[in-house]
PDB file as gemmi writes it, atoms N, CA and C in Angstrom:
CRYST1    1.000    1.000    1.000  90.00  90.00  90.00 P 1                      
ATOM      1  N   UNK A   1       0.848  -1.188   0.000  1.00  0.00           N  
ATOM      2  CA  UNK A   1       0.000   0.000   0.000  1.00  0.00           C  
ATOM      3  C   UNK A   1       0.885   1.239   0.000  1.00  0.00           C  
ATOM      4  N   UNK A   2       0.581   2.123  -0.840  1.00  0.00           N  
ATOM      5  CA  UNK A   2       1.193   3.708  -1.191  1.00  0.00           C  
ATOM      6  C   UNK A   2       1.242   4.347   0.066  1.00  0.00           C  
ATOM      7  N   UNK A   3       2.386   5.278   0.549  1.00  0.00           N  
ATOM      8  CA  UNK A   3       2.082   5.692   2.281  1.00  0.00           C  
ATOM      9  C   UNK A   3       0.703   7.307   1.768  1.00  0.00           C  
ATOM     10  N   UNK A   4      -0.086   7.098   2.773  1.00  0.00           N  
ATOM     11  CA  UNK A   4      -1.798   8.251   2.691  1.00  0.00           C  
ATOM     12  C   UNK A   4      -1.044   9.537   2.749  1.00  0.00           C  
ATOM     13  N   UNK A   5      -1.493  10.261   2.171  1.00  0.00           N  
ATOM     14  CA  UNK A   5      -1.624  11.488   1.550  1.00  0.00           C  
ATOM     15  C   UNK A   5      -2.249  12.079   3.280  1.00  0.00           C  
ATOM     16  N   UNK A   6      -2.214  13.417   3.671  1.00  0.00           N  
ATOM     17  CA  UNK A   6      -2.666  14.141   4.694  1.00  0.00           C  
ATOM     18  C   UNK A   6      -4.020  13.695   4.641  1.00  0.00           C  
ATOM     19  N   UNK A   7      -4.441  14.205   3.391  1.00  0.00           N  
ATOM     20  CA  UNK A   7      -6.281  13.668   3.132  1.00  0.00           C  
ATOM     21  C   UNK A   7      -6.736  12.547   3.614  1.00  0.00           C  
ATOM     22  N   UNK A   8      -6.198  11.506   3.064  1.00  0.00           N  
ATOM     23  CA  UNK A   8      -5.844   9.643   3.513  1.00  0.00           C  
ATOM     24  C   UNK A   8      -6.114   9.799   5.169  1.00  0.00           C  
ATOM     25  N   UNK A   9      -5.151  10.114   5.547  1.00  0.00           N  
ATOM     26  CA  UNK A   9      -4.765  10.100   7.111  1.00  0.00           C  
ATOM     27  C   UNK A   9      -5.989  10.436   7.497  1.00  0.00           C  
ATOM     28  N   UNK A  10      -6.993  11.574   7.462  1.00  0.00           N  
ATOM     29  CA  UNK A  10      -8.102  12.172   8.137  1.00  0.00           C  
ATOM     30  C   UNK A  10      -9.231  11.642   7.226  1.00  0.00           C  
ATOM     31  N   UNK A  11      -9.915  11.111   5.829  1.00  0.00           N  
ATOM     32  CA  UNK A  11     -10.953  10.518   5.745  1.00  0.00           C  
ATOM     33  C   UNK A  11     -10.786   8.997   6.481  1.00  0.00           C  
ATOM     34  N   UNK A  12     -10.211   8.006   6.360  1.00  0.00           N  
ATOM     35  CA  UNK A  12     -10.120   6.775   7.225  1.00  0.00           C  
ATOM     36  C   UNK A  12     -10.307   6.775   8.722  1.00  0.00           C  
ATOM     37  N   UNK A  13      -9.281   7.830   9.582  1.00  0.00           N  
ATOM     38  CA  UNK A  13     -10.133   7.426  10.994  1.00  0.00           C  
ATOM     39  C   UNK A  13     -12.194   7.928  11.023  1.00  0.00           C  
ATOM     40  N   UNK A  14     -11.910   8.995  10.394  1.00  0.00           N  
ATOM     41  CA  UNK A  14     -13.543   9.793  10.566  1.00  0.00           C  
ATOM     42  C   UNK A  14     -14.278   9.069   9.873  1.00  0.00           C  
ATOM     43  N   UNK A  15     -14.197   8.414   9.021  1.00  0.00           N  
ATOM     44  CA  UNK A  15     -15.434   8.033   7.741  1.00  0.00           C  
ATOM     45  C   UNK A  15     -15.065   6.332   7.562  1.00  0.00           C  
ATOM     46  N   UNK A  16     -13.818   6.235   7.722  1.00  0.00           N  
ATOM     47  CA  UNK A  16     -13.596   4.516   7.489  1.00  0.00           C  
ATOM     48  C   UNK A  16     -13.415   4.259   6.274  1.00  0.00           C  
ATOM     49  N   UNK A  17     -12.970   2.850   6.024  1.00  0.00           N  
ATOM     50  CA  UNK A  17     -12.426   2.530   4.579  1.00  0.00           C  
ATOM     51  C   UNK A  17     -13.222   3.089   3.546  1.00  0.00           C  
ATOM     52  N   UNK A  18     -12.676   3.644   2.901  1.00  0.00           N  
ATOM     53  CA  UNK A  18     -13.694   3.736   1.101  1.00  0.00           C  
ATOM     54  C   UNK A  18     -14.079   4.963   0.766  1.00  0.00           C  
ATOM     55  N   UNK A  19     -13.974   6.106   1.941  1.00  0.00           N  
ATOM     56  CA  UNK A  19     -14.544   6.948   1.878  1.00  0.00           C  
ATOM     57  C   UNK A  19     -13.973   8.346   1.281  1.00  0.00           C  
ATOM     58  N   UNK A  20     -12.839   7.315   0.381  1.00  0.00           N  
ATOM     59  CA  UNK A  20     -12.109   8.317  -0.082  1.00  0.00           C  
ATOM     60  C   UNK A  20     -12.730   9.403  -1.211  1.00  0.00           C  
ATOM     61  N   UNK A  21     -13.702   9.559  -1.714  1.00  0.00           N  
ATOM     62  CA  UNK A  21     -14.279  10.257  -2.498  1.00  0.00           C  
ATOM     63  C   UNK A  21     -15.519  11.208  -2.027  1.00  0.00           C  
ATOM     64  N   UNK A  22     -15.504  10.917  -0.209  1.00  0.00           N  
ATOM     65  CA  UNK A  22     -16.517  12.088   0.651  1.00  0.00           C  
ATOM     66  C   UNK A  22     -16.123  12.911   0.586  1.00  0.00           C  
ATOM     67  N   UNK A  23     -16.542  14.477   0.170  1.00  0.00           N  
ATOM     68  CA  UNK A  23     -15.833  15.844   0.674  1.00  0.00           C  
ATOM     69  C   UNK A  23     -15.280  15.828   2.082  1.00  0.00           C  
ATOM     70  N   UNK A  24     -14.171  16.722   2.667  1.00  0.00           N  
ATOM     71  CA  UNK A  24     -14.007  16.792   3.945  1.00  0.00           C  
ATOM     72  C   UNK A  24     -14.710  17.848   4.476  1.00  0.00           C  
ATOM     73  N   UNK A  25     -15.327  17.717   5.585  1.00  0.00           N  
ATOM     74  CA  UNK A  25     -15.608  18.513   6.851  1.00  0.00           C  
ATOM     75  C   UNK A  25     -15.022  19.482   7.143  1.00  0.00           C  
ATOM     76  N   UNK A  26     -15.803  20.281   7.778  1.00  0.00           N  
ATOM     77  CA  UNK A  26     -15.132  22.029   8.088  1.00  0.00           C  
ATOM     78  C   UNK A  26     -13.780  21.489   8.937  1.00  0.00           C  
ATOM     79  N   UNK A  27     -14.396  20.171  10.041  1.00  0.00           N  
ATOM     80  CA  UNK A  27     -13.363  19.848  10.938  1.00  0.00           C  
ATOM     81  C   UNK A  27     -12.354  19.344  10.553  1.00  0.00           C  
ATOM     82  N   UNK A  28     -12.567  18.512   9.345  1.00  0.00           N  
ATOM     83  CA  UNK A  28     -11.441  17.198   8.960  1.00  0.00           C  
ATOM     84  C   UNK A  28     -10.611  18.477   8.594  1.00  0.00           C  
ATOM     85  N   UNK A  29     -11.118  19.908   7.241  1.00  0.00           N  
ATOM     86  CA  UNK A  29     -10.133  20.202   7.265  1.00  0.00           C  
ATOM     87  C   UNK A  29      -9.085  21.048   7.857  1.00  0.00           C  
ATOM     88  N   UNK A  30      -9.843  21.381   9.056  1.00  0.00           N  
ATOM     89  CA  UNK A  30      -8.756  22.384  10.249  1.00  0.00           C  
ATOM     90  C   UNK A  30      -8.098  21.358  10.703  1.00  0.00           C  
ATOM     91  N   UNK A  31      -8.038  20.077  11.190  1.00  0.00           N  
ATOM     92  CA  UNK A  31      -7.298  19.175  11.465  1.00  0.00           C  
ATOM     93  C   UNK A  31      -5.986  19.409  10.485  1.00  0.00           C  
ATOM     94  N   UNK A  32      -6.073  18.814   9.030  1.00  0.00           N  
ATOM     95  CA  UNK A  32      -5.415  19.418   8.128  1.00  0.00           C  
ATOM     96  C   UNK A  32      -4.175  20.298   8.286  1.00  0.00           C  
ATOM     97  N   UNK A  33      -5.628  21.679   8.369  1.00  0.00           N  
ATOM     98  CA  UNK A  33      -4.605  22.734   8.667  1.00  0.00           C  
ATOM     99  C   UNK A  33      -3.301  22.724   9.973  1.00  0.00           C  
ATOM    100  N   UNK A  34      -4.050  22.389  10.587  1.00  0.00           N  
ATOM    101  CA  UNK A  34      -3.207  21.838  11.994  1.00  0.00           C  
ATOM    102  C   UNK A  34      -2.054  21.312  11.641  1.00  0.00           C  
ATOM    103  N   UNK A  35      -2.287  20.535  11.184  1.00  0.00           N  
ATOM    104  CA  UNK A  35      -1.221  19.263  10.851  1.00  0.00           C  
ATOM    105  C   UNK A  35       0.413  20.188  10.401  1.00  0.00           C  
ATOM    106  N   UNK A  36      -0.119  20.630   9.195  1.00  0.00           N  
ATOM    107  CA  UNK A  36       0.494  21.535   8.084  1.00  0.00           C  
ATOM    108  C   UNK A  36       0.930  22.876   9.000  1.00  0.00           C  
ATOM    109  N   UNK A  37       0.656  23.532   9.747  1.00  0.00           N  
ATOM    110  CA  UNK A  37       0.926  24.247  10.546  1.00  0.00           C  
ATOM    111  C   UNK A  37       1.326  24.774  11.171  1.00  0.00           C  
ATOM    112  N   UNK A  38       1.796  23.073  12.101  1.00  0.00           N  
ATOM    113  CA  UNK A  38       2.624  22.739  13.236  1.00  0.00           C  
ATOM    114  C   UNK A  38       3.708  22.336  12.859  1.00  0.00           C  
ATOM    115  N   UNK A  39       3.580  21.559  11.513  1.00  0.00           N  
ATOM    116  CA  UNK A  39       4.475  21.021  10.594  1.00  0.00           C  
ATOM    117  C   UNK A  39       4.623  18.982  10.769  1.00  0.00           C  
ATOM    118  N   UNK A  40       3.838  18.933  11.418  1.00  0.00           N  
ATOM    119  CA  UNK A  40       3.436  17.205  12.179  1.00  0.00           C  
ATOM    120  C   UNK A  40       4.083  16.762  10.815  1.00  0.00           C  
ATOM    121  N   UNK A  41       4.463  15.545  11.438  1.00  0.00           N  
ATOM    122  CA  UNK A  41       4.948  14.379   9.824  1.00  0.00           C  
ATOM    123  C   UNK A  41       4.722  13.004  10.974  1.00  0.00           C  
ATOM    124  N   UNK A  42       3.995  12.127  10.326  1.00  0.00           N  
ATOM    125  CA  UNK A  42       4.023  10.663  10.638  1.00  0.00           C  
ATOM    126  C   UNK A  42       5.458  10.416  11.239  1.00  0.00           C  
ATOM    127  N   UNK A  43       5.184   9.118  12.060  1.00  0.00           N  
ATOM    128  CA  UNK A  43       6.883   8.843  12.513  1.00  0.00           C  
ATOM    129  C   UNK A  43       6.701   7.646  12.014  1.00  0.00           C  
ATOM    130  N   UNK A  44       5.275   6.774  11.593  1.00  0.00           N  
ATOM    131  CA  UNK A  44       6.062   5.710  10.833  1.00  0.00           C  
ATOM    132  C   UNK A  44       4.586   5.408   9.477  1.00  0.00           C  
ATOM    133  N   UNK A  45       4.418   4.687   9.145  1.00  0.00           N  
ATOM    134  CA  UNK A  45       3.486   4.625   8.191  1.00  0.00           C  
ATOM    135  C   UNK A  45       1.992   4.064   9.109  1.00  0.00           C  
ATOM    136  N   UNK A  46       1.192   4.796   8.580  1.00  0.00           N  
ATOM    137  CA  UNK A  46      -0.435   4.610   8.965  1.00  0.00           C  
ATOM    138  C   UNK A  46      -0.513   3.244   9.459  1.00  0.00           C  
ATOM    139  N   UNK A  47      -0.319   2.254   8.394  1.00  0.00           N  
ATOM    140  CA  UNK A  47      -0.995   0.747   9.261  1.00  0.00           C  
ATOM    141  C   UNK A  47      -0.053   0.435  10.195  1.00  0.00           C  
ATOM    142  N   UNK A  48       1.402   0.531  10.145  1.00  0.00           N  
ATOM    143  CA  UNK A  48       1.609   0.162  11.340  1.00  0.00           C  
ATOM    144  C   UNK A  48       1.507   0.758  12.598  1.00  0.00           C  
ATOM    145  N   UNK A  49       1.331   2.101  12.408  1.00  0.00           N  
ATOM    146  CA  UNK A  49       0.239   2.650  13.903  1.00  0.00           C  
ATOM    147  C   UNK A  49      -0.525   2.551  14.281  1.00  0.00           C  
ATOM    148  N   UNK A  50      -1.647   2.273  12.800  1.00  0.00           N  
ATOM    149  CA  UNK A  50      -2.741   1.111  13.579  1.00  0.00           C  
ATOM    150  C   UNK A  50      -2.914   0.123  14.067  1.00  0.00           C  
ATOM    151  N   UNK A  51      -1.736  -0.739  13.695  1.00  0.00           N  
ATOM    152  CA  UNK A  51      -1.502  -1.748  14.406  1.00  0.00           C  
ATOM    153  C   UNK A  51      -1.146  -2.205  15.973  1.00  0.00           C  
ATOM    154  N   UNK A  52       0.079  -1.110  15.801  1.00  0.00           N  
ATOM    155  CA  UNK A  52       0.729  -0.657  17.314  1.00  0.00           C  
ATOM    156  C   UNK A  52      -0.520   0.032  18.062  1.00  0.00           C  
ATOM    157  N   UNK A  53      -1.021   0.869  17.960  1.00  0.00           N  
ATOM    158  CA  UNK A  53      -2.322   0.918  18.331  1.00  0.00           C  
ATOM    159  C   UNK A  53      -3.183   0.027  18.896  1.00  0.00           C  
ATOM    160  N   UNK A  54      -3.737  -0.719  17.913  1.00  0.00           N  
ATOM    161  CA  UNK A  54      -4.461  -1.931  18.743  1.00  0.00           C  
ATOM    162  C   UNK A  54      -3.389  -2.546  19.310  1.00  0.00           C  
ATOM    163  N   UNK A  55      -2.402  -2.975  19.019  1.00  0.00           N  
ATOM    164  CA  UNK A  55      -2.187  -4.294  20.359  1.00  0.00           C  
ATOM    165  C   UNK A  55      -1.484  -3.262  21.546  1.00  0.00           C  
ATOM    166  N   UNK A  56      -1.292  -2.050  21.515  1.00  0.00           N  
ATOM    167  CA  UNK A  56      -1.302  -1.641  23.269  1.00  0.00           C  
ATOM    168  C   UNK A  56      -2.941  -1.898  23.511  1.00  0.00           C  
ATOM    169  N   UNK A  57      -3.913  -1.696  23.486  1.00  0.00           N  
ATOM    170  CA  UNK A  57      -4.958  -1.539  23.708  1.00  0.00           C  
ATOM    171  C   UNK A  57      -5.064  -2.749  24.107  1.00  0.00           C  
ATOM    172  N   UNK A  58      -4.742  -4.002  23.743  1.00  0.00           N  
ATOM    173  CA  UNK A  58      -5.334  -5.323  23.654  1.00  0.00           C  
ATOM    174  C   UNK A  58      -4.063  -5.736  24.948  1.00  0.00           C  
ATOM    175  N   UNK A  59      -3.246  -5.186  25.323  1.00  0.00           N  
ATOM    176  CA  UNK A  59      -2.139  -5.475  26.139  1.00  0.00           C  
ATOM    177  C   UNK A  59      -2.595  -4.597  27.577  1.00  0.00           C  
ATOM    178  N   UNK A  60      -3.220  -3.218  27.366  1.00  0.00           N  
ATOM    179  CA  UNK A  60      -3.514  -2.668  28.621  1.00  0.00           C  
ATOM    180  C   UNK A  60      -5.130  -2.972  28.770  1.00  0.00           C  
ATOM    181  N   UNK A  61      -5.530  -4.434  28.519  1.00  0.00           N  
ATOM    182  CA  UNK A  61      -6.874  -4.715  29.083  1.00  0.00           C  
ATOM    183  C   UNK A  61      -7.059  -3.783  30.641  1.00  0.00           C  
ATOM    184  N   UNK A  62      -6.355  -3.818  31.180  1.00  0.00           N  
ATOM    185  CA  UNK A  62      -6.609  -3.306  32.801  1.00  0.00           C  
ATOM    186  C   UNK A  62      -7.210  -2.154  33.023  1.00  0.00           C  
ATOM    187  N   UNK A  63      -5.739  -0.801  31.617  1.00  0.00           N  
ATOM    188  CA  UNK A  63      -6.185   0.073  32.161  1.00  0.00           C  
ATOM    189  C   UNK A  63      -7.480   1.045  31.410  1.00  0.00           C  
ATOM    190  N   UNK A  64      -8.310  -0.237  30.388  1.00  0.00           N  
ATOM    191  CA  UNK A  64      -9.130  -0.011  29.610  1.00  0.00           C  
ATOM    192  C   UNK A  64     -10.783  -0.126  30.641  1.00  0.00           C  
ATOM    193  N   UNK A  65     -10.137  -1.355  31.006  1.00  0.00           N  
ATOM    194  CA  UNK A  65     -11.123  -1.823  32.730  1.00  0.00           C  
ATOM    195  C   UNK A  65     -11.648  -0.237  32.785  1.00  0.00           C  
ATOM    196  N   UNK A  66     -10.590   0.353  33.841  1.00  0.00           N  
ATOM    197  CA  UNK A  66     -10.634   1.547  34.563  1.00  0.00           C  
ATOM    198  C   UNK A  66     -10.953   2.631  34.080  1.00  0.00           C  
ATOM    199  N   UNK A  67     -11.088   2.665  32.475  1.00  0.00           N  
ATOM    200  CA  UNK A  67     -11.788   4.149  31.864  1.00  0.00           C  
ATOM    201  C   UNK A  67     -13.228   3.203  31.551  1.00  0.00           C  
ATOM    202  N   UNK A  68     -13.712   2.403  31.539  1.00  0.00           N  
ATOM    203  CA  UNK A  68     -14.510   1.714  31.558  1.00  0.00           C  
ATOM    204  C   UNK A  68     -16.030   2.140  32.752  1.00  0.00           C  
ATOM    205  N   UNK A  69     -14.797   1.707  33.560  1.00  0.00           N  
ATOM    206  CA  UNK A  69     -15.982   1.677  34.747  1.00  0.00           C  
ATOM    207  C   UNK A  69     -16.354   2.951  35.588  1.00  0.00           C  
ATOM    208  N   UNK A  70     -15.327   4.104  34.925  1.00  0.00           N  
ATOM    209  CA  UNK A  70     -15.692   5.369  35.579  1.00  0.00           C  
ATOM    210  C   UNK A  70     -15.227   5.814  36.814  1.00  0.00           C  
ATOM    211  N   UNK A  71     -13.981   5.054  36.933  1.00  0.00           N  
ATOM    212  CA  UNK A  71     -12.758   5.272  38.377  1.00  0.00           C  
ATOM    213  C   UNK A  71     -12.205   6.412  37.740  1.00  0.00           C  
ATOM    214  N   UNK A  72     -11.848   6.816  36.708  1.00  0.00           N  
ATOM    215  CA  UNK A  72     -11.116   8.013  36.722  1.00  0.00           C  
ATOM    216  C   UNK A  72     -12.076   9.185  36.862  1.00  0.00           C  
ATOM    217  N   UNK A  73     -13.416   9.217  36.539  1.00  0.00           N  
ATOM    218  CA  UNK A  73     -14.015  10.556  36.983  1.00  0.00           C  
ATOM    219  C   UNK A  73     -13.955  10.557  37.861  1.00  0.00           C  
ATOM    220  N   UNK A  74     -13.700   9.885  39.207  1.00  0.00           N  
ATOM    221  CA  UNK A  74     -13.800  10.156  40.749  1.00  0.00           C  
ATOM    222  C   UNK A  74     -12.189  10.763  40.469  1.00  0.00           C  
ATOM    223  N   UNK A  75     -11.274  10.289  40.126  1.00  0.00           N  
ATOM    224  CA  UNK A  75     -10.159  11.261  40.562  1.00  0.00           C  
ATOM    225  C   UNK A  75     -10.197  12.609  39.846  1.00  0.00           C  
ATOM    226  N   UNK A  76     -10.766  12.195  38.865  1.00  0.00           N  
ATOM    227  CA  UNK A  76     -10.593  13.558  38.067  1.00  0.00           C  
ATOM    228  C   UNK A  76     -11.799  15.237  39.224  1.00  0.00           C  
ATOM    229  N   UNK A  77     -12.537  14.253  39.682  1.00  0.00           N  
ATOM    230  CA  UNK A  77     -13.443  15.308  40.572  1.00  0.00           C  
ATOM    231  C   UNK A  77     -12.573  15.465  42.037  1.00  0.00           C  
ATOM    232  N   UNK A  78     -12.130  14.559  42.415  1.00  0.00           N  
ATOM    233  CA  UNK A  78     -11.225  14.657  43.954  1.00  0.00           C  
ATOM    234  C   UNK A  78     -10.489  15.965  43.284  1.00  0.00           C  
ATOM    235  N   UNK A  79      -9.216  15.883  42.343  1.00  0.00           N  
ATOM    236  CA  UNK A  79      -8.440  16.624  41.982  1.00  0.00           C  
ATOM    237  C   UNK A  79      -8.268  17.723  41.312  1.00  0.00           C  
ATOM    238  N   UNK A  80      -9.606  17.795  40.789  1.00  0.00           N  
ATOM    239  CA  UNK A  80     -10.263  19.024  39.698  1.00  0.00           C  
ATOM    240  C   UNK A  80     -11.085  19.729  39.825  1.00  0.00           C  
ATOM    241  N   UNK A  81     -12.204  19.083  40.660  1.00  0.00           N  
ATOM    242  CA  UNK A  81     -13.724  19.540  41.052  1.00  0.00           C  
ATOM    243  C   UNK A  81     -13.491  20.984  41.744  1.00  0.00           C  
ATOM    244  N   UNK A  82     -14.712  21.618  41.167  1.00  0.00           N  
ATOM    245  CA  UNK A  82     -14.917  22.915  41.705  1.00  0.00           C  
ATOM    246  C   UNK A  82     -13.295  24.096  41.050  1.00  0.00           C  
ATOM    247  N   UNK A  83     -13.592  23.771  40.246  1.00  0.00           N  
ATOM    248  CA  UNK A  83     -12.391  24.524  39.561  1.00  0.00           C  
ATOM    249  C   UNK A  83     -13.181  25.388  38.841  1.00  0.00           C  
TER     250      UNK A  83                                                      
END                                                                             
């Protein structure tokens, strides 16, 4: 597979495979702009970040548990609340 174009990069997470021929979004394209901006560049090619991606995810079952079940809004209110 050809490494994605900026465009590539932002229709696939938002819209998913195929959707390469949707116009982009006011948002997709300030993302874009962002990107271009800041001057961001990939550090390695798309699928294998998606990859690396899922398997931390599939490796931190635990701390997926814990955004799960809503233990971090209690710290986030102990430590934040009333701000």
């Amino acid at each position: 597979m050809a490494e994605q174009t900026g465009t590539d990069r932002i229709r696939v997470p938002f819209a998913g495979p195929g959707a390469g021929t949707a116009p982009l979004t006011w948002g997709q394209k300030a993302i874009l702009h962002d990107m271009r901006e800041t001057g961001w560049a990939a550090q390695m090619p798309f699928e294998t970040g998606l990859k690396a991606t899922i398997a931390w995810y599939r490796a931190n079952s635990e701390w997926i548990a814990r955004v799960k079940s809503g233990e971090y809004q209690s710290y986030y209110e102990k430590n934040y609340g009333g701000r």
